[in-house]
C-alpha positions as CSV (number, residue, x, y, z in Angstrom):
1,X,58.5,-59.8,13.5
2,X,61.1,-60.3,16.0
3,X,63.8,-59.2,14.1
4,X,63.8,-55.7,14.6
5,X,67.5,-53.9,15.2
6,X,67.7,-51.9,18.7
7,X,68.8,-48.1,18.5
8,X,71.7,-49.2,19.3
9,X,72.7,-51.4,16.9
10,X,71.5,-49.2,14.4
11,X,74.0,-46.7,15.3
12,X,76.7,-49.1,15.2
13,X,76.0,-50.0,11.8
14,X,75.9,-46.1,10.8
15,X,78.8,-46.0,12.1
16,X,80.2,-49.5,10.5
17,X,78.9,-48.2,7.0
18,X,81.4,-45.1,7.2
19,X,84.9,-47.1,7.1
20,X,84.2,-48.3,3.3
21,X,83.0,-45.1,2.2
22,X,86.6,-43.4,3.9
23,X,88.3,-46.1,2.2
24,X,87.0,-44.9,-0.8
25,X,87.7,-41.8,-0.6
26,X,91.4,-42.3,0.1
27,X,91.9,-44.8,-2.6
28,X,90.8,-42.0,-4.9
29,X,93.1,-39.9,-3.7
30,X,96.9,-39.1,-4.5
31,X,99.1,-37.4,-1.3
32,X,102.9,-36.4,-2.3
33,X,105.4,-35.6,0.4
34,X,107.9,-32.5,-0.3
35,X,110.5,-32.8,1.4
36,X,111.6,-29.3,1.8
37,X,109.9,-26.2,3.6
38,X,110.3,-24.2,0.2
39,X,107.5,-22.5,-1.8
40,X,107.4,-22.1,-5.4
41,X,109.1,-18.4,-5.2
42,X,111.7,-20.3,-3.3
43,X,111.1,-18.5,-0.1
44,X,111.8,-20.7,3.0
45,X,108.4,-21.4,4.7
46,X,109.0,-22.4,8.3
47,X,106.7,-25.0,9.3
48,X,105.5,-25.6,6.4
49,X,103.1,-29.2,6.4
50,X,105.0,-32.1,4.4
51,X,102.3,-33.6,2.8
52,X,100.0,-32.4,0.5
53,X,97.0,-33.8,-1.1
54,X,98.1,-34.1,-5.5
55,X,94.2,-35.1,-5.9
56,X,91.1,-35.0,-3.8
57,X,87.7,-37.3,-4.0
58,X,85.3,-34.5,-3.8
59,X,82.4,-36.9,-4.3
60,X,82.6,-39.1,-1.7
61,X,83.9,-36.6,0.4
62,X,80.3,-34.9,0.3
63,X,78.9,-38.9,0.6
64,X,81.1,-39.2,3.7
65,X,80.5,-35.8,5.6
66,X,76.5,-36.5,4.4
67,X,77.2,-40.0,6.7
68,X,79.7,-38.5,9.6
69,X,76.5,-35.9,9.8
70,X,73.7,-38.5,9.9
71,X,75.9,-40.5,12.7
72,X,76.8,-37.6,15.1
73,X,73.0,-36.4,15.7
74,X,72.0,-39.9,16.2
75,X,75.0,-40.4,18.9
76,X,74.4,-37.4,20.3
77,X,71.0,-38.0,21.7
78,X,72.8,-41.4,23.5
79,X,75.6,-38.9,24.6
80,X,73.2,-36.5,26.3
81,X,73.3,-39.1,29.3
82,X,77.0,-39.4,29.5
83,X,79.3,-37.3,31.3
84,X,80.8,-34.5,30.4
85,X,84.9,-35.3,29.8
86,X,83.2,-38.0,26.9
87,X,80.6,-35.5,25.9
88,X,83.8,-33.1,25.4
89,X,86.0,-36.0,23.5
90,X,83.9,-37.0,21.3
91,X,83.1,-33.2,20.2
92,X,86.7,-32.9,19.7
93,X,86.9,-36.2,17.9
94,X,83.6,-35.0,15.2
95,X,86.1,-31.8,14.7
96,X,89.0,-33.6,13.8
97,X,86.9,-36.3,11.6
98,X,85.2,-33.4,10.0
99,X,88.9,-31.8,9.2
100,X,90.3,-35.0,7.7
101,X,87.4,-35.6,5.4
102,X,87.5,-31.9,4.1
103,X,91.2,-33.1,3.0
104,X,92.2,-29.8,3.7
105,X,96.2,-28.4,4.1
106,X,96.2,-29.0,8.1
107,X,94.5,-32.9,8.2
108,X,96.6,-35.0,5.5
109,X,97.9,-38.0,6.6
110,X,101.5,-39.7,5.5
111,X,99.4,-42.1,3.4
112,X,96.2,-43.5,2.2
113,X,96.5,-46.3,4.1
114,X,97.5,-44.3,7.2
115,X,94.5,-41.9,6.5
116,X,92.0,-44.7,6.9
117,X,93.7,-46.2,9.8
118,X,93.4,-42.7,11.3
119,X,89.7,-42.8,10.7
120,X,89.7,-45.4,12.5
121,X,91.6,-44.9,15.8
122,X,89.6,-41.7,16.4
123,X,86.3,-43.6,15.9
124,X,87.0,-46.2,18.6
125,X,86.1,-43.6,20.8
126,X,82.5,-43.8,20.3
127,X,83.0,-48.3,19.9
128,X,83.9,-47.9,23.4
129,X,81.2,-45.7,24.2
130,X,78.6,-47.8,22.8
131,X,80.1,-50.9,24.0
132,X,79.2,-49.6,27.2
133,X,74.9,-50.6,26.9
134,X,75.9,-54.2,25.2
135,X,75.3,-55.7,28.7
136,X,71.9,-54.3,29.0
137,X,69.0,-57.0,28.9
138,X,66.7,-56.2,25.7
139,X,63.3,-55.1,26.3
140,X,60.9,-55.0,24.0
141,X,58.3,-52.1,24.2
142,X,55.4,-51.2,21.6
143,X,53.5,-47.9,21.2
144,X,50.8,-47.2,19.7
145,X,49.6,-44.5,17.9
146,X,46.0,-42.9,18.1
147,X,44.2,-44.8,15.4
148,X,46.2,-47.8,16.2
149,X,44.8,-47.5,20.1
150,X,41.3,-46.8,19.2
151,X,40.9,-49.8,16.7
152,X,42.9,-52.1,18.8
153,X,42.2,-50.8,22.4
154,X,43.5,-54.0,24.2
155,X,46.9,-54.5,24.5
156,X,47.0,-58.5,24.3
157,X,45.7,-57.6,20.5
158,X,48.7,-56.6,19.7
159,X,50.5,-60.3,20.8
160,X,49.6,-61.1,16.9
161,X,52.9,-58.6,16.1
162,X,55.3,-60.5,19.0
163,X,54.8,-63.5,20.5
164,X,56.8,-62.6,24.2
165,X,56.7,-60.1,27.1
166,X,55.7,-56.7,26.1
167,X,55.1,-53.2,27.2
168,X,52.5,-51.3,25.9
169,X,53.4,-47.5,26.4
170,X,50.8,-44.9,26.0
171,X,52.3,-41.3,25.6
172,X,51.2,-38.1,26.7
173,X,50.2,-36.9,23.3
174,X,48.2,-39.9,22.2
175,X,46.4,-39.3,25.2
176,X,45.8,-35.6,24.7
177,X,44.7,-36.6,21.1
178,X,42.3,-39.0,22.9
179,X,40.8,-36.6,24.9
180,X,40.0,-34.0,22.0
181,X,38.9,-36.5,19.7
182,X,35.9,-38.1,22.7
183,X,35.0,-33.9,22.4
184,X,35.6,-32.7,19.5
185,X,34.7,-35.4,16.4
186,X,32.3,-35.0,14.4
187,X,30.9,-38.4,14.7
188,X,28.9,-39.5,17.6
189,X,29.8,-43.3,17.2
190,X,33.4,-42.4,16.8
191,X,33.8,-40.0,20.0
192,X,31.8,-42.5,22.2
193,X,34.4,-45.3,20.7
194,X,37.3,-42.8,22.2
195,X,35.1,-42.7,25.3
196,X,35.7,-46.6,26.0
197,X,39.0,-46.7,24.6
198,X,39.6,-44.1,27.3
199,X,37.4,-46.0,30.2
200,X,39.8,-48.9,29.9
201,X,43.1,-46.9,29.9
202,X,41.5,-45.3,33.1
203,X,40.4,-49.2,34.3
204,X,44.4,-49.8,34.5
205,X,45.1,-47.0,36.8
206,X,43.2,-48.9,39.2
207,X,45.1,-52.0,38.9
208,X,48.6,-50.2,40.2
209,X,50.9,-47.1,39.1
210,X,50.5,-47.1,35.5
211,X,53.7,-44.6,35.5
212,X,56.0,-47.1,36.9
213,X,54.0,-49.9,35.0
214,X,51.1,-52.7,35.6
215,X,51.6,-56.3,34.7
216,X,48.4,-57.6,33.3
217,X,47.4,-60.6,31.4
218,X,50.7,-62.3,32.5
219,X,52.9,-61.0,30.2
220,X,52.4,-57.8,29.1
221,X,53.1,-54.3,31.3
222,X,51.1,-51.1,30.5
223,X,52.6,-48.4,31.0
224,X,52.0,-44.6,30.5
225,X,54.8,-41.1,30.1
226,X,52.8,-37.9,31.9
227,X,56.3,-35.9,30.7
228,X,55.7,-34.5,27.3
229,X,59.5,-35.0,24.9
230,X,62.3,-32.0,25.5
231,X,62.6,-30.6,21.9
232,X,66.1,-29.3,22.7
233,X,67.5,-32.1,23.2
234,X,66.2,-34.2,19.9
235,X,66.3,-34.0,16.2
236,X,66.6,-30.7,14.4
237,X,64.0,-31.5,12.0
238,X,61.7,-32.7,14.1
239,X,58.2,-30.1,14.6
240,X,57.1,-29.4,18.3
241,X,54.1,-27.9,17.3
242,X,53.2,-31.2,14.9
243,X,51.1,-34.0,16.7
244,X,53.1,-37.0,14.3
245,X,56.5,-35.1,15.7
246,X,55.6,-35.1,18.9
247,X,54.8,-38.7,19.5
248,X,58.1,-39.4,17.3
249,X,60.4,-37.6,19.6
250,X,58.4,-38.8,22.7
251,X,59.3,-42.8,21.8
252,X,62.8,-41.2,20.8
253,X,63.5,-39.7,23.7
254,X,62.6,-43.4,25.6
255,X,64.8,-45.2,23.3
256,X,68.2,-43.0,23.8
257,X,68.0,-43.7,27.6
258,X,68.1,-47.4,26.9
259,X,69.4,-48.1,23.2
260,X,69.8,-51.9,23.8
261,X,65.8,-51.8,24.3
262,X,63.4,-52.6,20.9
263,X,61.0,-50.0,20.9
264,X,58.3,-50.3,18.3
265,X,55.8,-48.0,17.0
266,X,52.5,-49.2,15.9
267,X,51.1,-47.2,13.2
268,X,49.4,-47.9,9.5
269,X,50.2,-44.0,9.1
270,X,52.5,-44.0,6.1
271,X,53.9,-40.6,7.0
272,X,54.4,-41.5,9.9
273,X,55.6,-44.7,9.5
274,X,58.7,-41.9,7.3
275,X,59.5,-40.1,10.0
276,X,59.8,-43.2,12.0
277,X,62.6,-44.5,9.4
278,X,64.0,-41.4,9.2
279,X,64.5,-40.9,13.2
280,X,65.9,-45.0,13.4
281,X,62.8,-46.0,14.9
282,X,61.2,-49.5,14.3
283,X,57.6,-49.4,13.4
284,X,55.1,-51.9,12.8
285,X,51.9,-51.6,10.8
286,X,48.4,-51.9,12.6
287,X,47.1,-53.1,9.6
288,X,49.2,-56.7,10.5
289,X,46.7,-56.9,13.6
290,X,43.8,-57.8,11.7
């Protein structure tokens, strides 16, 4: 199950996946070149743009904005760590990519051909950017969910899904849904088996700074985030005030400050394992451990 993409590949190929779809769009489309500044009443129109679209692609116009979209909220989360004359280029270059695939009167290019290679040029903007975290060394980290940290408490369990180093990252709300769970369950058996799963987390704080991370059987590093995720500065959709949203944005905000890393969420939550997709997160199901 090594094959997981990084974040960061994943927005590469996002972005990869648009260049066909643009190329589409302007082979269905017709642009004609007048070569006067005259409208149809024959009144002189100074300034007046030379080339006009004869026939639009409506349809994969929507298709490509739908993808542009998709791309810029994923890049943006990366961008939030860059500084701010990129942070303002790259704004300016979503405006103009926005413009040209609305095929309005101000964004027509001379030609089709011209149009793509337009598309183009003003994307290499964010190539560069990413190009930037290719030298990073890959790390893999895992991250349990709840259920998947209360059946399978010990983290060399979980050398079944990946046969290398690991981290095993706990996050602040996994641990908070620990702690009402040992209280709060109905079941006796359950909340005293959230009472050991608990115990041991605690038994690594004594073996070093679990924030910065503890090596332990060798090859694997526990570590655990105190900081709960900044939901002003993640995806729209995502719910502060939902537990599943919470842990998502947590591992997302982790992966953005290091897109060349493989973080991987361990869950046999099939909503969860949705949102996952949805936010470009890998995921793995606990039900692979047994």
């Amino acid at each position: 199950m090594s094959d997981h993409q990084t974040f960061l590949e994943k927005v590469e190929s996002q972005l990869n996946e648009l260049f066909p779809v643009i190329d589409e769009m302007m082979d269905n489309s017709s642009i004609f070149y007048r070569d006067d500044n005259r409208s149809s009443d024959n009144f002189i129109v100074i300034g007046a743009p030379k080339y006009h679209y004869s026939k639009r692609d409506e349809k994969t116009q929507i298709l490509a904005r739908e993808k542009l979209t998709t791309f810029i909220s994923h890049i943006e989360l990366i961008l939030e760590h860059a500084n701010p004359n990129t942070i303002q280029k790259t704004k300016e270059t979503e405006k103009h990519l926005l413009g040209f695939i609305s095929q309005g009167s101000g964004h027509v290019p001379s030609s089709t051909d011209s149009g793509k290679q337009f598309f183009r040029r003003e994307c290499s903007i964010y190539q560069e950017f990413l190009k930037l975290f290719h030298k990073q060394e890959s790390q893999l980290i895992l991250v349990p969910d709840t259920n998947s940290l209360i059946q399978f408490s010990d983290p060399a369990s979980y050398r079944k899904l990946f046969n290398e180093p690991f981290t095993f990252l706990i996050t602040p709300t996994v641990l908070s849904e620990l702690d009402k769970l040992k209280i709060n369950h109905r079941n006796e058996e359950f909340r005293n088996k959230v009472k050991s799963v608990i115990k041991r987390l605690k038994g690594f704080r004594n073996q070093g700074n679990v924030l910065e991370g503890v090596t332990v059987d060798k090859t694997i590093t526990i570590k655990m985030t105190a900081v709960e995720p900044d939901f002003s500065k993640t995806l729209k959709w995502l719910d502060p005030v939902n537990e599943d949203d919470r842990i998502i944005a947590g591992i997302l905000e982790l992966q953005v400050r290091n897109p060349a890393d493989r973080l991987v969420l361990v869950t046999s939550d099939i909503n969860l394992q949705n949102k996952a997709q949805a936010a470009m997160l890998n995921y793995t199901d606990t039900d692979d451990l047994e």
